[in-house]
C-alpha positions as CSV (number, residue, x, y, z in Angstrom):
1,X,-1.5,2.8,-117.0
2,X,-3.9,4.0,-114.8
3,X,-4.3,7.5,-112.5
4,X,-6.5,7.7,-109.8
5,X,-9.4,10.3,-109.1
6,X,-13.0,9.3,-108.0
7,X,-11.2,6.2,-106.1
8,X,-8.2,8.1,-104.4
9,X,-10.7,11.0,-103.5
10,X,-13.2,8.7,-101.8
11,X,-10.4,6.9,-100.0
12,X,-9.0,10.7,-98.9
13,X,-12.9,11.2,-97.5
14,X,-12.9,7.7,-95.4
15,X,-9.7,8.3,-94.1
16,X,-10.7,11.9,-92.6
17,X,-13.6,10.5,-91.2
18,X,-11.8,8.0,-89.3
19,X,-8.9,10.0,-88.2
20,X,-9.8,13.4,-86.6
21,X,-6.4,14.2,-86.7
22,X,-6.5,14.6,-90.6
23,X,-9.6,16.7,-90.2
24,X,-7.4,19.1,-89.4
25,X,-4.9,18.6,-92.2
26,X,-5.2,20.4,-95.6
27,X,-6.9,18.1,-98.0
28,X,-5.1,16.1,-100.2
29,X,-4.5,17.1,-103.6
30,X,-6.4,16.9,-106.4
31,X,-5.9,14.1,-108.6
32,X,-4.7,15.4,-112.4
33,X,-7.7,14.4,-114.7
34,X,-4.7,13.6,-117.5
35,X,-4.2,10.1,-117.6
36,X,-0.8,8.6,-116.5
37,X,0.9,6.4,-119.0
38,X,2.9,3.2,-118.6
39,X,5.2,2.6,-121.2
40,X,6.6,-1.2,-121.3
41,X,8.9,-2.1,-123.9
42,X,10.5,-5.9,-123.7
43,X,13.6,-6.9,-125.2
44,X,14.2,-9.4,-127.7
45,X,10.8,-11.2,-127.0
46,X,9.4,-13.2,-129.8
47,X,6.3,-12.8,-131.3
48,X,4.4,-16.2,-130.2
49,X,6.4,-16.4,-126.8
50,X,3.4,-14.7,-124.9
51,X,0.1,-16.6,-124.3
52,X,-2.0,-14.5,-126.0
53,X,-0.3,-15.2,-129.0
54,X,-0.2,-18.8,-128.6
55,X,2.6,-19.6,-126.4
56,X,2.1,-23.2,-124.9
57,X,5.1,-23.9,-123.0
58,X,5.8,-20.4,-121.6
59,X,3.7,-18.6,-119.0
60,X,2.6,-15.2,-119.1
61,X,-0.6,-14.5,-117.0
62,X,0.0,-11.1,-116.0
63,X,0.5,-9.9,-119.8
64,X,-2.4,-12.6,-121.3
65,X,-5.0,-11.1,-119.0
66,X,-3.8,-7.4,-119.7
67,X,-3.9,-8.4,-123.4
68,X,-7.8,-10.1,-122.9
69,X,-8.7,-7.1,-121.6
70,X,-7.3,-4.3,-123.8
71,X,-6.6,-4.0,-127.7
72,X,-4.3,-7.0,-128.9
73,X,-1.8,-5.0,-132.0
74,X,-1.9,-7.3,-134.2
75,X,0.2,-5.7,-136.7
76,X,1.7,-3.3,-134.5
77,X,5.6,-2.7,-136.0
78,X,8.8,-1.4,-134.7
79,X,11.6,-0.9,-136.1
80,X,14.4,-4.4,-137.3
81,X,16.8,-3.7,-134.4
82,X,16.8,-2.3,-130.6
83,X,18.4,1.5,-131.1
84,X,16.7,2.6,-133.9
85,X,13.4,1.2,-132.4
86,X,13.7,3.3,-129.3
87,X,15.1,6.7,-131.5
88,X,11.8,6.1,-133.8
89,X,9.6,5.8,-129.9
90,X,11.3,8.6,-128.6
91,X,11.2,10.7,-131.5
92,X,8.0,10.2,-133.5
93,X,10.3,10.1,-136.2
94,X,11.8,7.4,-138.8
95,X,15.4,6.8,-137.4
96,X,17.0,7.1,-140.7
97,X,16.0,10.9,-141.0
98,X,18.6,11.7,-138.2
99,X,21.5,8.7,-138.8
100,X,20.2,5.5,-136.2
101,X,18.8,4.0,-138.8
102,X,21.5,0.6,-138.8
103,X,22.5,-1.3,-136.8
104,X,23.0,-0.3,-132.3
105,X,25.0,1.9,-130.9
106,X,28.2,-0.6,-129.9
107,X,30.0,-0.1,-125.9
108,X,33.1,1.4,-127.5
109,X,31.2,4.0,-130.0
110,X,30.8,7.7,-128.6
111,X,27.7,8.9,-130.4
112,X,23.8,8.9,-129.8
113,X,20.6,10.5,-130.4
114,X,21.2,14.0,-132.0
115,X,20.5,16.5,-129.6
116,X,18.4,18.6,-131.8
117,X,15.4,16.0,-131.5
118,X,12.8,17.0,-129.3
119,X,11.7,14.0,-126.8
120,X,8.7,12.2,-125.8
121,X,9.8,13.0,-122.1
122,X,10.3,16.8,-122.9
123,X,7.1,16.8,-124.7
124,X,5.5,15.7,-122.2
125,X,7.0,17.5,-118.8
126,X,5.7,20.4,-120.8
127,X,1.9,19.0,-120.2
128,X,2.8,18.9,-116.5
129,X,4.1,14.8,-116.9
130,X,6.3,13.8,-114.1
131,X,8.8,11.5,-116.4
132,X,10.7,8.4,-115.3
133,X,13.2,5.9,-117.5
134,X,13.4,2.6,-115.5
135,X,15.3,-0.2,-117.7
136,X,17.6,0.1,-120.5
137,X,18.0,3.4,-122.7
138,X,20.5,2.4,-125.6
139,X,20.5,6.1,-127.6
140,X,23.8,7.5,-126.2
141,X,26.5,6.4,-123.4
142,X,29.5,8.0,-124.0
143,X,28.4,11.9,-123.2
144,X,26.1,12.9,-120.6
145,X,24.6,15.3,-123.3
146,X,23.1,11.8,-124.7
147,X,21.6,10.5,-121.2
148,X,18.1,10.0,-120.3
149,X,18.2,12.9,-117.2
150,X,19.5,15.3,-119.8
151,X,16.4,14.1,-122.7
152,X,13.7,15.3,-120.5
153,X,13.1,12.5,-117.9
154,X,12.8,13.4,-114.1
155,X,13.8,10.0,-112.9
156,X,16.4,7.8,-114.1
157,X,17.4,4.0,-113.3
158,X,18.8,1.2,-115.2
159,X,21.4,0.6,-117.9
160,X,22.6,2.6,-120.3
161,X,23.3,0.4,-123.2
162,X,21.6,-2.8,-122.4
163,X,22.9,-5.9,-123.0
164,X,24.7,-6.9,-119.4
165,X,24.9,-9.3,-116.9
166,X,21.7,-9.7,-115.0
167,X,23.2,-10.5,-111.8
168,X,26.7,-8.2,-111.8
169,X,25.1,-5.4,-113.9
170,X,28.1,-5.2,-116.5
171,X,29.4,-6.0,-120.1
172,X,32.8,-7.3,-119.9
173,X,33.5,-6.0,-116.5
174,X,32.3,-2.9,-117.2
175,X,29.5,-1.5,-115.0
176,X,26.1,-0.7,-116.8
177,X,23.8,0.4,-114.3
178,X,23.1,4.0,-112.8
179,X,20.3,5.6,-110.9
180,X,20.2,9.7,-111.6
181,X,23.5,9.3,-113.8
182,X,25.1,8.0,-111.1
183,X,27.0,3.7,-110.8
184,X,25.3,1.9,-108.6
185,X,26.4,-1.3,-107.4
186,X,23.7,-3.9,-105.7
187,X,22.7,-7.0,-105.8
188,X,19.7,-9.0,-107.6
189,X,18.4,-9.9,-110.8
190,X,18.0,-6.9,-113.5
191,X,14.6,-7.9,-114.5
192,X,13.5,-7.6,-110.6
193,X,15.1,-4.9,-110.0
194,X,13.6,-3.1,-112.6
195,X,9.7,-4.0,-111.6
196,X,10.6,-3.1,-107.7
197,X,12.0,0.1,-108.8
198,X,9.1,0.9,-110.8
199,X,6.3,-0.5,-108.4
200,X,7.9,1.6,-106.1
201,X,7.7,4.8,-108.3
202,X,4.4,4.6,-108.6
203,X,3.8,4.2,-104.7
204,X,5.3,7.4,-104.2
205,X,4.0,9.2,-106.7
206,X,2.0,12.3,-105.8
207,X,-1.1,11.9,-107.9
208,X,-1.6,15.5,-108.5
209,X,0.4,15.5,-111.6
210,X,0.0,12.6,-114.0
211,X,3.1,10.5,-114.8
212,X,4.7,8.7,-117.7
213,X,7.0,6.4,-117.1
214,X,9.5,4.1,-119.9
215,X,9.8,1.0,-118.1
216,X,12.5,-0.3,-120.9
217,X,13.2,-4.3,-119.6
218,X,16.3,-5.8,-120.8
219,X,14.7,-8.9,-121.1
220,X,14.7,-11.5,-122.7
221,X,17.6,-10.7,-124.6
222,X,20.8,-11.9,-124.3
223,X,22.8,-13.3,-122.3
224,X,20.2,-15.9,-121.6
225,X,19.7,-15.7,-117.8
226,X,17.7,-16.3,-114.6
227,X,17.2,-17.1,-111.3
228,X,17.3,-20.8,-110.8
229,X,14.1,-20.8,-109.1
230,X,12.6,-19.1,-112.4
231,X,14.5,-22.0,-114.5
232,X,12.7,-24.5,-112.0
233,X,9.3,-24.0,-113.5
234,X,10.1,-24.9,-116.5
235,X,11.5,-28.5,-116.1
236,X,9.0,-29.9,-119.0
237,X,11.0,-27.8,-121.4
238,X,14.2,-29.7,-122.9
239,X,16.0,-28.0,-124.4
240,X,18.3,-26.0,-121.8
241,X,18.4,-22.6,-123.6
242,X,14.7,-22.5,-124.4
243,X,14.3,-23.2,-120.5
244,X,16.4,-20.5,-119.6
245,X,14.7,-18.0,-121.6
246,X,11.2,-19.2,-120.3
247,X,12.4,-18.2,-117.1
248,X,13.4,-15.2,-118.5
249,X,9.6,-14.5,-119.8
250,X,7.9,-15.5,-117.0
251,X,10.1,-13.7,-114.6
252,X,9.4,-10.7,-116.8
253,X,5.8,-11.0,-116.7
254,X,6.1,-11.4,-112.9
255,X,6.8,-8.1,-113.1
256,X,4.3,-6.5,-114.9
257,X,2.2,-8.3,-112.5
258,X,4.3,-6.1,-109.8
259,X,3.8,-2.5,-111.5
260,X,0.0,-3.3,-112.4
261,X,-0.3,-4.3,-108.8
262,X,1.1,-1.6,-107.1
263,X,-1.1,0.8,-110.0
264,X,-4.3,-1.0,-108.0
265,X,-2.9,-0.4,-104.4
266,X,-2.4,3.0,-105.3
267,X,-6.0,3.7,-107.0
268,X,-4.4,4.9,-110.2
269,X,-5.2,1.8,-112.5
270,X,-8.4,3.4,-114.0
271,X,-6.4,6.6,-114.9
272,X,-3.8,4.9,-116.4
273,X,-3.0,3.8,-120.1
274,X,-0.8,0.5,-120.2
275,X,1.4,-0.2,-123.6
276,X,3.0,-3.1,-124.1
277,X,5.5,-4.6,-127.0
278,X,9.0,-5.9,-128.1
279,X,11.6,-3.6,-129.1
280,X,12.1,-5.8,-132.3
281,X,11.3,-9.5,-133.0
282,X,12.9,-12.6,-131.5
283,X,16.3,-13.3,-132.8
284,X,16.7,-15.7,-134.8
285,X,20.6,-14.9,-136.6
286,X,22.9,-15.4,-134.4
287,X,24.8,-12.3,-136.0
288,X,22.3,-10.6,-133.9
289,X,22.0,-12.4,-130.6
290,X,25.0,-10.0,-129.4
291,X,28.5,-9.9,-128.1
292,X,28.2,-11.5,-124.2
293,X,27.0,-15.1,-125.6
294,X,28.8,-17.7,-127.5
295,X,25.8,-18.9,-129.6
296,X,27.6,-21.3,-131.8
297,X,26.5,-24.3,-129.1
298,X,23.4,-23.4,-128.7
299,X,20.0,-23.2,-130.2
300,X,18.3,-19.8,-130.2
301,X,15.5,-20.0,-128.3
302,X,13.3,-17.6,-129.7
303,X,9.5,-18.1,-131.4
304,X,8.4,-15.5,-133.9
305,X,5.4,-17.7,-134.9
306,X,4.5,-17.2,-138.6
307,X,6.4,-14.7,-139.4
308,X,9.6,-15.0,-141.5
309,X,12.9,-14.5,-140.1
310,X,13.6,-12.1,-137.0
311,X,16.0,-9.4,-135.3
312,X,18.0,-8.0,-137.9
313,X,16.1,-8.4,-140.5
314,X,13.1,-6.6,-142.5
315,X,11.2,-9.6,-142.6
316,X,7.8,-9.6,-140.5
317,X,9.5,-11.4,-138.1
318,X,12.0,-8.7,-137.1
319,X,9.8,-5.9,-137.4
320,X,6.4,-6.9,-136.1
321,X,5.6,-7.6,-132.5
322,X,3.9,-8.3,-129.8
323,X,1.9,-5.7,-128.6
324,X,-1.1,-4.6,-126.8
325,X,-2.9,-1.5,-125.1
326,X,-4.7,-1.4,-122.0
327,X,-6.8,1.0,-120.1
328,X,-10.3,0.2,-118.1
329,X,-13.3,1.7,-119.6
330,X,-11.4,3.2,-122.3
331,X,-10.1,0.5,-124.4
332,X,-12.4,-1.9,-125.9
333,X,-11.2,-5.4,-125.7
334,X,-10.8,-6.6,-129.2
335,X,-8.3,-7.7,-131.8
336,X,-7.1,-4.3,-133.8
337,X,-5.5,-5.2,-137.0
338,X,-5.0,-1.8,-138.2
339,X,-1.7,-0.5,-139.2
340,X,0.7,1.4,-136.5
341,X,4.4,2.1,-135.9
342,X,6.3,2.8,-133.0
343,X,6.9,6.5,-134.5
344,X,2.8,6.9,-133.6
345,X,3.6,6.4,-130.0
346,X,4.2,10.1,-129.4
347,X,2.5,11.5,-131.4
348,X,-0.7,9.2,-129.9
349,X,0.3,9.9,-126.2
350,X,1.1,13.6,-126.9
351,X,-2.9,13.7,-128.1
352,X,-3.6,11.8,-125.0
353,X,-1.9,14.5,-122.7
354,X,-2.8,17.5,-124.1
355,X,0.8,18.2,-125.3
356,X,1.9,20.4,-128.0
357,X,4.6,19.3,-130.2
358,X,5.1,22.2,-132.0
359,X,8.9,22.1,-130.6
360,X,9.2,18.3,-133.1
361,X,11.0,18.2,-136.4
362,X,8.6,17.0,-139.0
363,X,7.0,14.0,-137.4
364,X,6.3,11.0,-138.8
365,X,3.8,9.7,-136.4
366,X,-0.1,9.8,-136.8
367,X,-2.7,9.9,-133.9
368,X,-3.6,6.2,-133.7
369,X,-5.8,6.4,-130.4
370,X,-9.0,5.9,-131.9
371,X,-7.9,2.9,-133.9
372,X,-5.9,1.5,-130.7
373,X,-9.3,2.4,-128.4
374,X,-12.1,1.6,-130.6
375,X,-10.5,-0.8,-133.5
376,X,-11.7,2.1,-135.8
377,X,-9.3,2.4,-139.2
378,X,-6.0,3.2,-138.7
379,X,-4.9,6.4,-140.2
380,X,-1.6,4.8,-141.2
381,X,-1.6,3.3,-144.7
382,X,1.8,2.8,-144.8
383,X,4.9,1.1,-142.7
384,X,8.5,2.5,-143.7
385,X,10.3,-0.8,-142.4
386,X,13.7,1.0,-143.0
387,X,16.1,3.2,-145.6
388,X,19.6,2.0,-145.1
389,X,22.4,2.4,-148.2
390,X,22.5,-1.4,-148.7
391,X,18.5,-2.0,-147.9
392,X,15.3,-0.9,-147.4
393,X,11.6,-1.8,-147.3
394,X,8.4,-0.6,-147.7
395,X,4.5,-1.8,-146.7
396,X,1.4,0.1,-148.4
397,X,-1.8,-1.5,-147.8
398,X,-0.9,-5.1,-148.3
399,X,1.6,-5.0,-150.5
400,X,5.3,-5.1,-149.4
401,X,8.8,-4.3,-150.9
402,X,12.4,-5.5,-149.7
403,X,15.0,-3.9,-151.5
404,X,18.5,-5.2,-151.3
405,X,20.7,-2.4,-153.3
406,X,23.9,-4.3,-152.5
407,X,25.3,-6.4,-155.7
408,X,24.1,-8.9,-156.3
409,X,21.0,-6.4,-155.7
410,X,17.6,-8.5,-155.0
411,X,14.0,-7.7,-154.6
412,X,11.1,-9.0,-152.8
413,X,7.7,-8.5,-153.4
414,X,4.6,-9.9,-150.7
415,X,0.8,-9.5,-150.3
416,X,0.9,-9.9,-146.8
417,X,-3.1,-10.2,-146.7
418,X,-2.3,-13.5,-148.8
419,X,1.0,-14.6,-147.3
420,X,1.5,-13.4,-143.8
421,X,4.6,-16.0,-144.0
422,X,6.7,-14.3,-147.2
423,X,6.7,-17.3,-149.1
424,X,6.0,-16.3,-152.5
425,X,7.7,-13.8,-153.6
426,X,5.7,-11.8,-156.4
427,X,8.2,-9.2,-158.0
428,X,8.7,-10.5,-161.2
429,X,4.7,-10.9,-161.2
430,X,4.0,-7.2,-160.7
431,X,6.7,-5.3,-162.0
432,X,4.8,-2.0,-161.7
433,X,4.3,-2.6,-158.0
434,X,7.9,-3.3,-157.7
435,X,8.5,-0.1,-160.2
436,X,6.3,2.3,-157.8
437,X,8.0,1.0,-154.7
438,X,11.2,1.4,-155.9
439,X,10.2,5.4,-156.6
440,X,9.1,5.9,-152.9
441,X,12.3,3.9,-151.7
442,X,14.6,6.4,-153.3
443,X,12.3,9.4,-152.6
444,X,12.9,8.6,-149.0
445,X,16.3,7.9,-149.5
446,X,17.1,11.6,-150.5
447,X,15.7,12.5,-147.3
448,X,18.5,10.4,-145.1
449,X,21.2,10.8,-143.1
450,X,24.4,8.9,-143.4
451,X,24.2,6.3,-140.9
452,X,26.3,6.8,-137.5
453,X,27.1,3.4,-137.4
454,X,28.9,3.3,-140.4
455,X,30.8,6.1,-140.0
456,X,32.0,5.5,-136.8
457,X,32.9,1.9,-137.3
458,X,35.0,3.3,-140.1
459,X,36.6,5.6,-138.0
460,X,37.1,2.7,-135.3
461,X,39.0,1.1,-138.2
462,X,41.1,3.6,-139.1
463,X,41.7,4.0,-135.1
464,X,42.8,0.6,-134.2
465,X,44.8,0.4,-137.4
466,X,46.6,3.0,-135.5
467,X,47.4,0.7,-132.7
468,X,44.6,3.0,-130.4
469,X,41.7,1.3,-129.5
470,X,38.8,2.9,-128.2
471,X,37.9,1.3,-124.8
472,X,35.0,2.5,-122.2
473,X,36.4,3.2,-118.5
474,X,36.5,1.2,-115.6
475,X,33.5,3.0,-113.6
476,X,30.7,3.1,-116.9
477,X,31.0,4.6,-120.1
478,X,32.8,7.5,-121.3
479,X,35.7,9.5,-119.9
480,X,35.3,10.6,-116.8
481,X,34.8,14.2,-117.4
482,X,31.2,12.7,-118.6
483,X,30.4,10.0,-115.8
């Protein structure tokens, strides 16, 4: 993302040399000399179904030349599914310290993101940020006390959940979109809708304060959707589904084109840091692709590239991403191979803004900027994939470990340096590896909360064993004390 200052005061000077009427006006504000920063998290997207990661038969100009000309994340990792992956952004902290660690939070559950976490937005409004959450949230639905203009953010637009209709706006007839906590009901595609809104944000912006803004798109995740026009450009692609989803990407990076371009007209590009990646990696389970699709006739269109496996899973190809960093003169252009999570996102921008975060609980997030800037050594040595009761996994240096502690338990042991791919599994070759992963697995263990998703889908059990269902309400989500 970008701010403006040398180019927005020279335009100010021309302007009140042309007009005498503004020579009479009060000059225009000073530009804030903390950078603005552009947050863009895709849904879904798989690994190789961007250019710059060797996509052939999907487009993405926008993103490739953002990508050419910033730091390419090569091993850039998230978290296996969509709500923990945003708790762990939002946070700074591993999801399974606070219970989001499995699975997302379903339409008819009524918990979120504990309350006593202290936010990227909040942390930031506190360094002067204007904040804005344009796209999907996913970390609470049911309450307002879990909503985005309650977390710290100014501005609010988008869905609250996620996965909807991207022409009606709803799951199951069920409206999913608000601006300011409020329905709203209008026509278009989400995806547009979501780079208008946003381009238009930062039009309006007074650049006297610096912004950040989440710009959460729900695509390309499910259900696989576009604009016909979109699905015209790809008429060399056979397979119907894969087609689809094309659209879906290219109508996505149309829209980074949109915010970056309105960042230009605006003069705030060279004050503004861009970051860009996937939520999780491509799905490739079914059991994962969500509840609006019937995927049993279809093939999933998704392309994780070398990596094993994808959403869902702790494999490389659910957990890392696509991803990249962008900001004139301040990001080298290079490949940066150095370890980083999506829990180093705020504690990286909060260094970036000058905001303290003495108000976090124990973060887990390092100060990645010089590694992201420079392609310097990453600070992080190691990648907690995830600490579930039935699972977890583990990456220090090279070496990973997948532990399945459900019977029959399992365990997986890769050199990733040597097999990117998980082919060969080495456990049985290096027991003490295995031995010493194992230790940390359950040291981290004894630090977890009880997942919320288990508990509540007992208690939805028990509920609808009752014959009372728990059902969201006509209008959104929640009773409507809470709408």
């Amino acid at each position: 993302m970008k701010h403006f200052w040398l180019t927005a005061l020279c335009a100010a000077f021309c302007m009140a040399l042309l007009s005498p009427a503004a020579n009479a006006q009060a000059p225009a504000p000073k530009a804030s000399a903390k950078p603005n920063i552009l947050h863009i998290v895709a849904d879904d997207l798989g690994w190789k179904d961007v250019g710059f990661n060797g996509a052939t038969d999907i487009k993405t100009p926008n993103i490739d030349r953002l990508a050419a000309t910033g730091a390419r994340l090569t091993s850039f990792y998230v978290q296996p599914m969509c709500t923990p992956t945003r708790a762990a952004l939002m946070t700074g902290r591993y999801p399974f310290r606070y219970g989001l660690q499995t699975a997302v939070i379903p339409s008819v559950s009524s918990y979120g993101l504990d309350t006593t976490e202290f936010l990227m937005p909040q942390c930031l409004k506190e360094a002067g940020y204007r904040t804005a959450i344009i796209g999907k949230w996913h970390l609470g639905h049911a309450d307002k006390k879990y909503w985005p203009r309650q977390r710290g953010f100014d501005y609010q637009y988008g869905a609250m959940i996620g996965e909807l209709d991207y022409f009606t706006h709803d799951e199951h007839g069920v409206l999913d979109w608000f601006r300011d906590n409020e329905p709203v009901r209008e026509e278009g595609y989400t995806t547009t809708l979501l780079g208008k809104d946003a381009a238009k944000y930062i039009e309006n912006h007074d650049a006297s304060s610096p912004f950040f803004m989440y710009l959460a798109f729900n695509a390309p995740h499910t259900p696989y959707q576009a604009p016909q026009e979109y699905i015209d450009r790809f008429k060399s692609i056979e397979d119907p589904t894969r087609r689809t989803y094309a659209a879906m990407v290219a109508c996505l990076d149309d829209e980074v084109g949109r915010v970056v371009k309105a960042l230009d007209d605006t003069g705030l590009r060279d004050n503004t840091l861009i970051l860009f990646h996937s939520d999780n990696g491509g799905t490739h389970n079914a059991m994962f692709a969500g509840v609006m699709a019937d995927m049993s006739k279809i093939k999933i269109p998704c392309d994780n590239g070398p990596y094993r496996d994808g959403k869902g899973s702790l494999f490389e190809g659910g957990t890392r991403v696509c991803a990249f960093a962008n900001w004139p003169g301040r990001i080298k252009a290079q490949e940066v191979s150095g370890l980083i999570h999506a829990v180093d996102v705020f504690t990286t921008f909060a260094a970036l803004a000058g905001a303290p975060t003495d108000k976090s609980k124990p973060l887990d997030g390092l100060n990645v900027w010089d590694a992201i800037a420079s392609g310097t050594a990453s600070p992080r040595s190691e990648i907690v994939y995830n600490v579930e009761p039935f699972r977890a996994a583990v990456r220090q240096g090279d070496w990973k470990l997948i532990w399945r502690t459900m019977l029959p338990s399992s365990v997986d042991l890769y050199n990733l340096a040597e097999d990117p791919s998980e082919k060969n599994n080495l456990a049985e070759a290096h027991p003490d590896k295995v031995a010493a992963f194992k230790q940390r697995l359950e040291a981290l263990s004894k630090e977890a909360a009880k997942p919320l998703f288990l508990i509540d889908q007992f208690k939805v059990v028990q509920t609808n064993m009752k014959g009372e269902p728990v059902m969201p309400t006509e209008e959104g989500f929640g009773d409507a004390e809470h709408r």
